[in-house]
KENU-362369 format. One record per residue (C-alpha): residue number from 0; chain; x, y, z. Coordinates in pm, 1 decimal, always signed. Example, Ala and Ser with C-alpha at 12.3 -4.5 7.8 and 13.67 -1.06 7.14 Angstrom:
# KENU-362369
PT   num   chaine          X          Y          Z
PT     0        A    +1230.0     -450.0     +780.0
PT     1        A    +1367.0     -106.0     +714.0
This chain:
# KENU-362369
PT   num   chaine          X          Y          Z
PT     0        A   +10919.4   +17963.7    -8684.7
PT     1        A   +11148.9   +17905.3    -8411.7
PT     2        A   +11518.0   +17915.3    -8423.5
PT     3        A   +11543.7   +17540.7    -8330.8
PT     4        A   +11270.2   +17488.9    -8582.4
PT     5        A   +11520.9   +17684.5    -8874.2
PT     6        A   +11798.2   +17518.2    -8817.3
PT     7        A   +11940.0   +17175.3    -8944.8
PT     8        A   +11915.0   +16851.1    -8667.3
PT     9        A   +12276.1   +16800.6    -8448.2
PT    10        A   +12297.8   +16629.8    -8138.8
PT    11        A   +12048.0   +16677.0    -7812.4
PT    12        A   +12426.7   +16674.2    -7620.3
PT    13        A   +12489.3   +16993.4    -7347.9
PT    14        A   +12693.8   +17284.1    -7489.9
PT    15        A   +12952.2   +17207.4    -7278.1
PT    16        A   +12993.0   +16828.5    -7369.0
PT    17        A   +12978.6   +16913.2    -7722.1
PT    18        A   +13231.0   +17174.3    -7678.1
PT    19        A   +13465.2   +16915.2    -7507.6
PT    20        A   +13417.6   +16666.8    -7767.0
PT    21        A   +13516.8   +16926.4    -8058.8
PT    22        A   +13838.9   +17015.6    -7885.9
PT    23        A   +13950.6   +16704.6    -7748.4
PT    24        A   +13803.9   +16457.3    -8054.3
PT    25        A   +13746.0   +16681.8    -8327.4
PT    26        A   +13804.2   +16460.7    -8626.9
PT    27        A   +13602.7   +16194.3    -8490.8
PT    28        A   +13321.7   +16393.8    -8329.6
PT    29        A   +13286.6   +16559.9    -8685.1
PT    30        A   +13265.9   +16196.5    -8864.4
PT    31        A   +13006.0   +16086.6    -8615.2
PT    32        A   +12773.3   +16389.6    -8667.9
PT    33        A   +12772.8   +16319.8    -9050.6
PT    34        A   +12701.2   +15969.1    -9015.3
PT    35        A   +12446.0   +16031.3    -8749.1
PT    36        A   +12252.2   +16353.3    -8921.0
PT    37        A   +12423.5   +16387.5    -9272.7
PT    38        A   +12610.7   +16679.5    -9452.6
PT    39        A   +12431.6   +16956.0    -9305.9
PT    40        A   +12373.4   +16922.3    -8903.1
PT    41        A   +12407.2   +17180.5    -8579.3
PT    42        A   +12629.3   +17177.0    -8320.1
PT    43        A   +12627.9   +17434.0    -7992.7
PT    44        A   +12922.0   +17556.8    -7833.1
PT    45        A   +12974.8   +17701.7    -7524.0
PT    46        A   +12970.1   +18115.2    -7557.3
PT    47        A   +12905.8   +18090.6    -7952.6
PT    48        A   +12575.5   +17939.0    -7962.9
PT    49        A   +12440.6   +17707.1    -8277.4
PT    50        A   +12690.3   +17693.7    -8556.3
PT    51        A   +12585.7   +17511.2    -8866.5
PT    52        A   +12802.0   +17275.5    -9053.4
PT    53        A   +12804.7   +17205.3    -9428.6
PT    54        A   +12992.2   +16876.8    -9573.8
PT    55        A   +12862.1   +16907.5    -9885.5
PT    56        A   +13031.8   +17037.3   -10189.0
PT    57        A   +12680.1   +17199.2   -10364.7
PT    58        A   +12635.1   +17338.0    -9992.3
PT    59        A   +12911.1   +17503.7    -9924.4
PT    60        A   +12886.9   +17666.8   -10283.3
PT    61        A   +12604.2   +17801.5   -10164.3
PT    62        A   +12763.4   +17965.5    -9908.3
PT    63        A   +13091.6   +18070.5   -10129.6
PT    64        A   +12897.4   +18249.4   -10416.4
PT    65        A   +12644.6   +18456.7   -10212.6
PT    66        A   +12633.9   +18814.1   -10238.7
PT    67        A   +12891.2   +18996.5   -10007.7
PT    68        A   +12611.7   +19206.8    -9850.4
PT    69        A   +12373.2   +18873.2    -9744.5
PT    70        A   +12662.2   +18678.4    -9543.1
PT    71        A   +12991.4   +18834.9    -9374.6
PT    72        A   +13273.9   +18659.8    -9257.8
PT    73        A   +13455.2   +18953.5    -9011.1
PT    74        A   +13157.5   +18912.2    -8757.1
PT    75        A   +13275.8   +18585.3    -8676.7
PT    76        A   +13635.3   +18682.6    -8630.7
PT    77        A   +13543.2   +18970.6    -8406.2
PT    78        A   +13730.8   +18801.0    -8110.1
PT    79        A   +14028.0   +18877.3    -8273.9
PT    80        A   +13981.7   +19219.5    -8302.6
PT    81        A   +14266.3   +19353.4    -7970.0
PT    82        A   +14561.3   +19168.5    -8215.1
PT    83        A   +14495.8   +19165.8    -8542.6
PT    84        A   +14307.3   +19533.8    -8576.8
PT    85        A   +13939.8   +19638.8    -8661.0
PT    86        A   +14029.7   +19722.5    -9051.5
PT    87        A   +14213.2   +19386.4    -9058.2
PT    88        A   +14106.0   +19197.1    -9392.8
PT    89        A   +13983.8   +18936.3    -9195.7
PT    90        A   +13734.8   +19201.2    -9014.9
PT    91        A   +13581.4   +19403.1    -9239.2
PT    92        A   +13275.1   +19249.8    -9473.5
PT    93        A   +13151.0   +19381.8    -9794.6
PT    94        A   +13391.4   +19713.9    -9985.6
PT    95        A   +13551.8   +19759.6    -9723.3
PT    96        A   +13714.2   +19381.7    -9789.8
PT    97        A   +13692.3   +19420.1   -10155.0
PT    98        A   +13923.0   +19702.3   -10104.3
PT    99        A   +14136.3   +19603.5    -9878.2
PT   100        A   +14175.3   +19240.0   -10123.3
PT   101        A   +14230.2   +19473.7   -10404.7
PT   102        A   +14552.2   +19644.9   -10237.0
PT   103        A   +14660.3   +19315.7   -10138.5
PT   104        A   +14666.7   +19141.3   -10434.6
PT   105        A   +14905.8   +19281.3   -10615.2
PT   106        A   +15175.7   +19223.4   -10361.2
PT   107        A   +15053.0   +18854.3   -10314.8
PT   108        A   +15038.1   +18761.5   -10620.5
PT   109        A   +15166.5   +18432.6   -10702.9
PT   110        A   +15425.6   +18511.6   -10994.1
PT   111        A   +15526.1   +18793.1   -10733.9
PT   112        A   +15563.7   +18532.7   -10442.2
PT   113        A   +15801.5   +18316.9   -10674.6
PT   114        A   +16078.4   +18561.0   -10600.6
PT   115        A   +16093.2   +18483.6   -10281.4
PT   116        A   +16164.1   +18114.7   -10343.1
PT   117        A   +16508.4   +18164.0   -10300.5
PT   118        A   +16462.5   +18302.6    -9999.1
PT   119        A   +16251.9   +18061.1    -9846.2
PT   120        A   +16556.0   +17757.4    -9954.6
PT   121        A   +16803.6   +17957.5    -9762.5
PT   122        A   +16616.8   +17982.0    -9460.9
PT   123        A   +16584.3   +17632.2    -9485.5
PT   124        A   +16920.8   +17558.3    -9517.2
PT   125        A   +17028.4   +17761.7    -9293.0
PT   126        A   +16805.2   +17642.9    -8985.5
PT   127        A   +16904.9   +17299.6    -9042.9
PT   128        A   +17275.2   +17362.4    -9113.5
PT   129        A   +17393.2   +17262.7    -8722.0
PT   130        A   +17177.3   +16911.9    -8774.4
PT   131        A   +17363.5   +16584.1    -8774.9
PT   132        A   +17313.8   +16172.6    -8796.4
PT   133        A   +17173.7   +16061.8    -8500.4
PT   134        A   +16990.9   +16343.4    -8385.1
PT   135        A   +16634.0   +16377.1    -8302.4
PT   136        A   +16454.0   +16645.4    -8437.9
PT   137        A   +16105.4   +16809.4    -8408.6
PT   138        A   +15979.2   +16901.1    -8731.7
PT   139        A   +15725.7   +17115.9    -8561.3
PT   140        A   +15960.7   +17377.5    -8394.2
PT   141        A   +16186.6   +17366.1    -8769.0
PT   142        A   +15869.6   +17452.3    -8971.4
PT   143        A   +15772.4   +17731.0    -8672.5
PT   144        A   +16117.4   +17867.4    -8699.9
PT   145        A   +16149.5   +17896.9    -9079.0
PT   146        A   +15789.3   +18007.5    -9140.2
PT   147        A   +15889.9   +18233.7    -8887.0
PT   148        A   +16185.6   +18353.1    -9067.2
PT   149        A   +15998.2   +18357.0    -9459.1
PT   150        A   +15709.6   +18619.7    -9263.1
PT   151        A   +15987.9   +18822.6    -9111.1
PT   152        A   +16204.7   +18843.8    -9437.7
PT   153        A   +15897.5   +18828.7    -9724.7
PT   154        A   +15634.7   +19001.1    -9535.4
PT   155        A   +15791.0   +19282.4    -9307.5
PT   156        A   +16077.7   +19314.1    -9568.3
PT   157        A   +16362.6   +19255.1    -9263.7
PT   158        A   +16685.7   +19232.6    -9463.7
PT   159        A   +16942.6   +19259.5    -9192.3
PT   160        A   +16973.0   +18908.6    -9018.5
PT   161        A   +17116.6   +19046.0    -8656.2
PT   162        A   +16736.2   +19253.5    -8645.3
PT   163        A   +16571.9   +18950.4    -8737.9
PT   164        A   +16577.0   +18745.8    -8356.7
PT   165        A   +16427.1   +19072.9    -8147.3
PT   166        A   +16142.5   +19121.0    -8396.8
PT   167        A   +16067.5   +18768.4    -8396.1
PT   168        A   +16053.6   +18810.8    -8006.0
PT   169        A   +15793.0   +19081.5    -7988.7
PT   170        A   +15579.8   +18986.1    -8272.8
PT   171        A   +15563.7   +18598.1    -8082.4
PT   172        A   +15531.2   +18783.7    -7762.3
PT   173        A   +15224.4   +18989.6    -7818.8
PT   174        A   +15041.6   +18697.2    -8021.9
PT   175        A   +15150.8   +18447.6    -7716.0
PT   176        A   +14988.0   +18714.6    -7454.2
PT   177        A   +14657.1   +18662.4    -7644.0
PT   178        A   +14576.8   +18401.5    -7477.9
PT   179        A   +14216.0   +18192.2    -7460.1
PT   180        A   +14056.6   +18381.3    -7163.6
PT   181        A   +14101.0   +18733.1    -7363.3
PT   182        A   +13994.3   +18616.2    -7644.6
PT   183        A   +13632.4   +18470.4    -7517.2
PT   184        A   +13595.5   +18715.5    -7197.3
PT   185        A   +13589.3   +19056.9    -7305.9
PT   186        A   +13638.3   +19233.6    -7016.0
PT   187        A   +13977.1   +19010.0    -6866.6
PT   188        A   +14158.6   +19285.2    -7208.7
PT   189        A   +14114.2   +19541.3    -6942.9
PT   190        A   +14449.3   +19728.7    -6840.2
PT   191        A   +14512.4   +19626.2    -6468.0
PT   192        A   +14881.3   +19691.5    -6492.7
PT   193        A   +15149.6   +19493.4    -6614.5
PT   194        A   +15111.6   +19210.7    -6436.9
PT   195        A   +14742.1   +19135.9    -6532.3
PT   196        A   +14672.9   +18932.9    -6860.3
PT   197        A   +14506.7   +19270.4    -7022.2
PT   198        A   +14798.2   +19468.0    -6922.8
PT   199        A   +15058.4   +19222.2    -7060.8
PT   200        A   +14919.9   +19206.7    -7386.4
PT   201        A   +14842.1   +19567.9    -7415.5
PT   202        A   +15204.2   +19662.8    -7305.3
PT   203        A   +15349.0   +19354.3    -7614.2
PT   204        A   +15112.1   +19504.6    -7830.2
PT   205        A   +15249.7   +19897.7    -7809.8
PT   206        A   +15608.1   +19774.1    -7868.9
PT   207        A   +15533.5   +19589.2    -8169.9
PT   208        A   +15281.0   +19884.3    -8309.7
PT   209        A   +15566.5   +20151.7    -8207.1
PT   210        A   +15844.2   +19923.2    -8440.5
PT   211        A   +15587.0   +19862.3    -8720.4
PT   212        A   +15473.5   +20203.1    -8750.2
PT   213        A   +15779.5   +20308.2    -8739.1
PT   214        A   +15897.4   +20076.4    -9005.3
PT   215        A   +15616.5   +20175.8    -9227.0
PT   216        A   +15708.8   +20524.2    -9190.9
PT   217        A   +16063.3   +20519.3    -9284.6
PT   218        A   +15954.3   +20312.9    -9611.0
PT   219        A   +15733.8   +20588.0    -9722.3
PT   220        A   +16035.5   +20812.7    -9665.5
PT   221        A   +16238.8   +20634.8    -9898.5
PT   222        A   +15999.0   +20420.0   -10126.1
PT   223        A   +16206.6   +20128.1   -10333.1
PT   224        A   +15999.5   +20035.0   -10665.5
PT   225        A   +16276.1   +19706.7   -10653.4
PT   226        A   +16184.4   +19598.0   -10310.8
PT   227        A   +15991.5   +19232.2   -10348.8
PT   228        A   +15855.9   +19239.3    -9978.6
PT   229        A   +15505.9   +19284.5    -9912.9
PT   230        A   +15556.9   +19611.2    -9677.6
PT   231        A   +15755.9   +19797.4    -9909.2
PT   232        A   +15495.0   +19717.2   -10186.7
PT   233        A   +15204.3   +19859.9    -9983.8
PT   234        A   +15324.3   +20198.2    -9940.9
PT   235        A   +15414.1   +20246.6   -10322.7
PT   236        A   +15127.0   +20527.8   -10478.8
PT   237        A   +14841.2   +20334.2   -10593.8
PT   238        A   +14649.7   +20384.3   -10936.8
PT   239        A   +14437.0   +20680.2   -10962.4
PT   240        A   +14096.9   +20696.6   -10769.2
PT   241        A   +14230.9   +20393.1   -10544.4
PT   242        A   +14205.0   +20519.4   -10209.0
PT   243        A   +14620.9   +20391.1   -10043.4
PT   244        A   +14644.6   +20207.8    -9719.2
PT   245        A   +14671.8   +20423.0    -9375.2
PT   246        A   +14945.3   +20366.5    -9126.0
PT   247        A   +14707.6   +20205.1    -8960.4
PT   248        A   +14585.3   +19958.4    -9199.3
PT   249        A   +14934.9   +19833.0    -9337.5
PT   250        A   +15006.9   +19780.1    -8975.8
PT   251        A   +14655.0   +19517.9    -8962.4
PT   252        A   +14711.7   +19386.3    -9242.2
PT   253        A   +15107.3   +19287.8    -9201.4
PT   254        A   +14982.1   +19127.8    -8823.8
PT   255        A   +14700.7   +18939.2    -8961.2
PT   256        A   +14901.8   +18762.0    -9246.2
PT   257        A   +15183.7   +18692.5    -8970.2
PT   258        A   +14895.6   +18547.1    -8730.6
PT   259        A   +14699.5   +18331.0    -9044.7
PT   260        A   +15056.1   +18264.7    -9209.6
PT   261        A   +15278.7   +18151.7    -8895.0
PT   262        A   +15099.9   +17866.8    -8766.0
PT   263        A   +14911.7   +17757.4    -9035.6
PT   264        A   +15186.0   +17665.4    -9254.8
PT   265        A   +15404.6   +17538.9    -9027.6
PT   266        A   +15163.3   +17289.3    -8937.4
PT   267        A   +15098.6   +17213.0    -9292.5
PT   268        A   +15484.4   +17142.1    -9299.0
PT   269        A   +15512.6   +16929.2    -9004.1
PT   270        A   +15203.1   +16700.5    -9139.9
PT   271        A   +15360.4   +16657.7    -9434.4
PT   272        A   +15715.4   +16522.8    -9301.8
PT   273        A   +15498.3   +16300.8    -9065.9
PT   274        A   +15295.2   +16177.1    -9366.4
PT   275        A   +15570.8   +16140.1    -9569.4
PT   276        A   +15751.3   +15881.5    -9349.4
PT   277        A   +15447.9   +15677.4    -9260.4
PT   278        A   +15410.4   +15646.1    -9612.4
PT   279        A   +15756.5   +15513.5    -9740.1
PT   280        A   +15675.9   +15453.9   -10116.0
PT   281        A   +15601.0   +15821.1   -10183.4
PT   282        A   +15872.5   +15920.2   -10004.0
PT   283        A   +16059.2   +15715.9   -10235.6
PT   284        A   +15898.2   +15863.1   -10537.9
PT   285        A   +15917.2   +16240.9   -10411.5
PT   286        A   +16284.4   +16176.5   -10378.1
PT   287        A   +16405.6   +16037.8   -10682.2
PT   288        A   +16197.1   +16344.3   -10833.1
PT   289        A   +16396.9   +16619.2   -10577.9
PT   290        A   +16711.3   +16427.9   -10692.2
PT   291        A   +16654.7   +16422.0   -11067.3
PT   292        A   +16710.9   +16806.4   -11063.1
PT   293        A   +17066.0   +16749.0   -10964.5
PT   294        A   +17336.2   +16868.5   -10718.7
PT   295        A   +17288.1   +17228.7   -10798.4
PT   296        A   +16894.0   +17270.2   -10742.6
PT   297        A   +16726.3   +17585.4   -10860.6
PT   298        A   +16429.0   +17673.1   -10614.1
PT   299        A   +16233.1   +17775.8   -10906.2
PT   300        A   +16241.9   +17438.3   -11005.2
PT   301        A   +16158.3   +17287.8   -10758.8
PT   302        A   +15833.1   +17513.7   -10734.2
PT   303        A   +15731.5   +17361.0   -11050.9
PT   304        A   +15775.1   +16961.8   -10932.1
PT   305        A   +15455.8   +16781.3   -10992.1
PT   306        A   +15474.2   +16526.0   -10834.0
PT   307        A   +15634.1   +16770.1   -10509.7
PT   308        A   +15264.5   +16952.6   -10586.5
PT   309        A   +15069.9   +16678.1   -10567.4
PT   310        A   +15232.2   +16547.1   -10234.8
PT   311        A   +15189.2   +16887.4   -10068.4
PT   312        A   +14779.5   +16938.2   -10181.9
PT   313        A   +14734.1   +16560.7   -10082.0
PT   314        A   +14940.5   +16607.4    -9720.5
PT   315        A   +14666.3   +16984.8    -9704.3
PT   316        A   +14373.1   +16716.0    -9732.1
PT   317        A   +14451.3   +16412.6    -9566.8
PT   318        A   +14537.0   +16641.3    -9242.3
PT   319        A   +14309.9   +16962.3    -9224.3
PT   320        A   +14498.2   +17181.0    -9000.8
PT   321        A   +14218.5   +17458.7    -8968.5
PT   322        A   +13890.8   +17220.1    -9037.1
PT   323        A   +13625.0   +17470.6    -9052.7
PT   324        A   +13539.1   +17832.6    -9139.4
PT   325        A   +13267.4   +18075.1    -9063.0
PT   326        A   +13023.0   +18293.8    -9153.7
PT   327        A   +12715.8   +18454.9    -9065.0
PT   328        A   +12418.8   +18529.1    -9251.3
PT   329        A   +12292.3   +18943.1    -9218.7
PT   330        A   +12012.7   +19118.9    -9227.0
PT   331        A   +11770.4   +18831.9    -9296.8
PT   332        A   +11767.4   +18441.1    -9305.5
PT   333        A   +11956.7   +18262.4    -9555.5
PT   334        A   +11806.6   +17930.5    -9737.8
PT   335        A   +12036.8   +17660.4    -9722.1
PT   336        A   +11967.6   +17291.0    -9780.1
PT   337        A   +11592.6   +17330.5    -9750.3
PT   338        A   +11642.9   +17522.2    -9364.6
PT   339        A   +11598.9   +17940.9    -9309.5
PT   340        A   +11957.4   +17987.2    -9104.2
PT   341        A   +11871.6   +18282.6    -8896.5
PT   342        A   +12122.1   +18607.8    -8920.4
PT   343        A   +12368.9   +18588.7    -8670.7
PT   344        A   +12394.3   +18179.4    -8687.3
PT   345        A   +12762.5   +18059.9    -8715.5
PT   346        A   +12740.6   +17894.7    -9084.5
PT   347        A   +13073.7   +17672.6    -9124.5
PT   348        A   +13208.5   +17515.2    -9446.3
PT   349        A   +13341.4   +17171.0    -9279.2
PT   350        A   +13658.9   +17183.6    -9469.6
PT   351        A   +13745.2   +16830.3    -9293.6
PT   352        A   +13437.1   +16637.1    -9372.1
PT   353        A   +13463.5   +16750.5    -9772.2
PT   354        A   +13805.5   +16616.9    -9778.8
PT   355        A   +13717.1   +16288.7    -9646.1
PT   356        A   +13416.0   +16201.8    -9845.1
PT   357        A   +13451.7   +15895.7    -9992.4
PT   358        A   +13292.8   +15976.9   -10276.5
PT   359        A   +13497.6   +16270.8   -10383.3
PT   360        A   +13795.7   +16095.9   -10239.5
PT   361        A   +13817.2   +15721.1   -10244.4
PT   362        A   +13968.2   +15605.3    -9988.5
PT   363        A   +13954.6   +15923.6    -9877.1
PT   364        A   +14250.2   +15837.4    -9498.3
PT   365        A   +14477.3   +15707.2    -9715.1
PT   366        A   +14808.0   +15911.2    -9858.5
PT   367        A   +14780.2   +15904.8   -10213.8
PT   368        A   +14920.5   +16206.1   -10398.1
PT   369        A   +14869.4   +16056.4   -10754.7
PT   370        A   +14504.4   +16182.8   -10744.0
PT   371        A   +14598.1   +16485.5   -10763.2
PT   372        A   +14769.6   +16451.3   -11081.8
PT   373        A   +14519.9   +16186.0   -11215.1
PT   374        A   +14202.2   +16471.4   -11162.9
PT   375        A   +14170.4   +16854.5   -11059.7
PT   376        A   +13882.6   +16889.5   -10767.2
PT   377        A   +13644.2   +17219.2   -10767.3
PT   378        A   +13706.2   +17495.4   -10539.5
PT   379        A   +13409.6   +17332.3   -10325.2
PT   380        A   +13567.4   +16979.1   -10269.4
PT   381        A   +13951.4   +17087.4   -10263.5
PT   382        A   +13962.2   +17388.2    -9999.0
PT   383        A   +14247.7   +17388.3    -9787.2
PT   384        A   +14249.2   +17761.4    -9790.0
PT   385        A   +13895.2   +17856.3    -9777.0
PT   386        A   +13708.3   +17983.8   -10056.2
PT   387        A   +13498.0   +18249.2   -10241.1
PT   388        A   +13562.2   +18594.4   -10126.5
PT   389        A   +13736.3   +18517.5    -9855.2
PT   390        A   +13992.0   +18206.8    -9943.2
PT   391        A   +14312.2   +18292.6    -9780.6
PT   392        A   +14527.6   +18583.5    -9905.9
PT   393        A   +14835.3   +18435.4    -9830.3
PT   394        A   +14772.8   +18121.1   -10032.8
PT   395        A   +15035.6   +18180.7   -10286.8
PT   396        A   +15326.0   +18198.2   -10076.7
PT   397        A   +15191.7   +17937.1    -9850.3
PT   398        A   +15197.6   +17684.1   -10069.1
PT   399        A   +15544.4   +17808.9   -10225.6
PT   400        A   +15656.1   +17779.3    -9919.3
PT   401        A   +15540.2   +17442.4    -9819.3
PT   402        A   +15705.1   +17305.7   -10169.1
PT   403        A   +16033.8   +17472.3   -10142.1
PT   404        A   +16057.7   +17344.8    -9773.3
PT   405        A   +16010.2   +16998.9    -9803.8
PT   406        A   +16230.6   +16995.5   -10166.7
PT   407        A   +16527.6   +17179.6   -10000.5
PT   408        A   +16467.0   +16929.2    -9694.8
PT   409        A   +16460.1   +16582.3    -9879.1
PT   410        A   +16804.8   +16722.7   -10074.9
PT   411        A   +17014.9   +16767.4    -9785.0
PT   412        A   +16861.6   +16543.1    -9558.3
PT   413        A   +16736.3   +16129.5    -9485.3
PT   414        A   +16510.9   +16087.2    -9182.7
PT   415        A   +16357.9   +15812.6    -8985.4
PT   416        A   +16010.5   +15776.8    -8815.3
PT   417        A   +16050.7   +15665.6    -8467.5
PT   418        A   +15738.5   +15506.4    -8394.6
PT   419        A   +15484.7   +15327.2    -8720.7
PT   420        A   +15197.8   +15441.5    -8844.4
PT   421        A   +15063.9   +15861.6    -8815.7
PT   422        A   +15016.9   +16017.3    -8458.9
PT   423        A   +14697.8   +16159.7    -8320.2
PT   424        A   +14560.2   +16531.4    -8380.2
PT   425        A   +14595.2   +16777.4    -8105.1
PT   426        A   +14498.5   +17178.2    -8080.2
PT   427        A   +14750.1   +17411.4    -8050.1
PT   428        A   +14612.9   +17766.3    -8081.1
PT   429        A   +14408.8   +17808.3    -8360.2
PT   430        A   +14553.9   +17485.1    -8552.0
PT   431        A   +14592.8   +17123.7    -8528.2
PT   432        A   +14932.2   +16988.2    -8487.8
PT   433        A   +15092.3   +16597.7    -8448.6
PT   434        A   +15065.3   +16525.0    -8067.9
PT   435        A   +15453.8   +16422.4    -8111.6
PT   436        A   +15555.9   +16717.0    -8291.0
PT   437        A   +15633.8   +16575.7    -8567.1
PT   438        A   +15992.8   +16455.6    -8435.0
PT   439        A   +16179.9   +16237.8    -8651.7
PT   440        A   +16570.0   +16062.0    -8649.6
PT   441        A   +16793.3   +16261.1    -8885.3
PT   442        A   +16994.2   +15967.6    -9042.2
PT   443        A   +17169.7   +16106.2    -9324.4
PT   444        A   +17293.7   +16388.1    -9438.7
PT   445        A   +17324.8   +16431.0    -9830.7
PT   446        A   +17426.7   +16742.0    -9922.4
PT   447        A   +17694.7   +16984.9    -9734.6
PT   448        A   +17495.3   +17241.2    -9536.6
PT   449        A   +17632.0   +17643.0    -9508.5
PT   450        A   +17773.0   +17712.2    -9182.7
PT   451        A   +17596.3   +18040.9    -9095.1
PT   452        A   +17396.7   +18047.6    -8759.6
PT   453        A   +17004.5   +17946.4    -8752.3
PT   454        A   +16797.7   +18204.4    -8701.8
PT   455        A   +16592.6   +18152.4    -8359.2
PT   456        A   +16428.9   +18402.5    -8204.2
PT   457        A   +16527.5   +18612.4    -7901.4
PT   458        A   +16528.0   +18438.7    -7588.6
């Protein structure tokens, strides 16, 4: 049988054009190919080749529950190898991964990640302290600023606020020099001096590997028990016959939840803020529920809002920031809807598509958070983060974060939408943002902010 035989029907469209049409209209270019081949179709991209895309929940269970060994996810993430590391969690496939998930856990753990809620409400605070009436604001660069800050603090375990600006600098400064011709031409990572785009990122890269290592070595100098951040956790002695991280690995692992975390959820903020005032009855609703708490607000509390839940998983489906993931089948072909998908094939749980079915989700472009409280979806219909083996790692604090953000923002602040209705969906880097960035008219402010400096990082 042929590959074009195997694999499910897309459109006849050049590589190229389809390529174009996925960045440029992705939403619409996805909603097209489902109407005109159904939930499981094939689309080629330039310098990937046929990637197959599931929109159906029974599919992409399928794809979630099969054996670790027949279909690997860190094949298809091999691009970013240079920045994130080759034992990065998002590399390796089979025990390698289960290991790596099984040191990880622990220090990710959700119960774990509520200690930092504190944390996360004074970096909010704090970064909108200087804000007044009047002003216009972009919720985009608050939400990449305070993510920003949570990673820093939470992640990397920086305590001293004066240290926090410079390694905010170099960590954005080596991700930023990975730009889009490294990461699909090989051979333009090559080291032709400083000046060249290899070069650049190679150079950003050593500084931040010479701090982190160096960072990971004084904490196994003096290992704290007490310490909540993730670092500090990681190089703690692990139970017996449980072989402990490397330098080296801590040092992937750290970089790849700052590169999955960063963006990601401050997207997921800024979506939310923008949904939020297109949709002026839930605002409503969310707010009379911040304000019931009362003028002193714990951040635990706030954590455990329901209605604040429901508004944040309902703002994750309505606008998919990351609307597909990948994997590859290994070894031999793997049955799927009826088709042999050959090894190697791109296989791609449209994450986007699922949460706009109608018929999981009536309705399914409207803003409604109340059906999240009136149902609970399956891991294959509700997937914001992924799923199976390989659903995001960082999914506990992510979503702590995203609740504590918006609570602590709606207490101390009113805002106004500047222009009706929701604005369009536009790439930047590996996620899709509001075109506008999410800016919005600060009209009121509620609740008397601190007066220490925002954090921003180095210039």
């Amino acid at each position: 049988m042929s590959l074009a035989m195997s694999l499910p029907p897309g459109p006849s469209l050049p590589a190229a054009v389809q390529t174009y049409l996925l960045i440029k209209h992705t939403c619409d270019f996805f909603a097209y190919l489902k109407l005109r081949h159904g939930d499981l179709f094939t689309i080629r991209l330039l310098g990937l080749g046929p990637s197959v895309h599931a929109a159906r929940p029974d599919l992409i269970r399928e794809m979630f529950v099969a054996a670790p060994e027949r279909v690997h996810a860190g094949d298809s993430n091999i691009v970013i190898e240079p920045l994130v590391g080759k034992t990065s969690v998002a590399l390796v496939d089979e025990e390698a991964h289960q290991r790596v998930r099984r040191l990880l856990n622990g220090p990710l753990h959700g119960q774990k990640m509520r200690r930092h809620a504190p944390t996360i409400a004074e970096a909010t605070r704090t970064a909108i302290a200087e804000w007044r009436p009047g002003e216009q604001r972009s919720m985009l660069t608050l939400m990449q600023d305070v993510s920003l800050e949570i990673i820093l603090r939470v992640i990397f375990g920086i305590t001293d606020r004066n240290e926090l600006p410079v390694a905010a600098k170099n960590v954005l400064n080596m991700v930023l020099a990975y730009t889009a011709p490294l990461v699909i031409v090989p051979w333009t990572r090559v080291d032709l001096g400083p000046m060249s785009p290899g070069g650049r990122f190679l150079r950003r890269r050593q500084v931040v590997n010479d701090w982190l290592l160096g960072e990971v070595a004084a904490r196994r100098r003096s290992p704290d028990p007490e310490r909540a951040d993730v670092l500090s956790a990681l190089v703690l002695p692990k139970e017996a016959g449980e072989r402990p991280f490397t330098d080296q690995e801590i040092r992937d692992q750290l970089i790849t939840l700052f590169v999955a975390g960063q963006d990601t959820t401050s997207a997921a903020l800024t979506w939310a803020m923008a949904l939020l005032h297109a949709n002026p009855k839930v605002l409503e609703r969310l707010v009379a529920e911040v304000d019931a708490l009362g003028p002193d607000c714990d951040p635990y509390k706030l954590a455990d809002l329901p209605y604040l839940t429901a508004v944040c998983q309902e703002s994750l489906r309505t606008t998919t920031t990351v609307p597909a993931a990948s994997r590859t089948p290994v070894g031999e072909p793997f049955r799927l809807g009826g088709f042999d998908i050959p090894p190697g094939t791109y296989l791609s749980p449209n994450i986007y598509l699922v949460h706009h079915d109608p018929s999981i989700y009536p309705d399914p472009h409207a803003f409604v958070p109340e059906r999240f409280l009136e149902r609970e979806y399956s891991p294959y219909e509700f997937l914001p983060f992924g799923g199976g083996a390989r659903r995001c790692i960082g999914m506990a604090l992510s979503f702590l974060e995203m609740k504590i953000v918006l609570g602590t923002l709606l207490r101390e602040l009113r805002f106004r939408a500047l222009t009706p209705g929701m604005p369009e969906h536009v790439w930047r880097g590996m996620v899709m943002v509001p075109s506008n960035q999410g800016v919005l008219e600060v009209t009121e402010r509620r609740v008397p902010s601190g007066d220490k400096t925002p954090f921003r990082a180095a210039a």
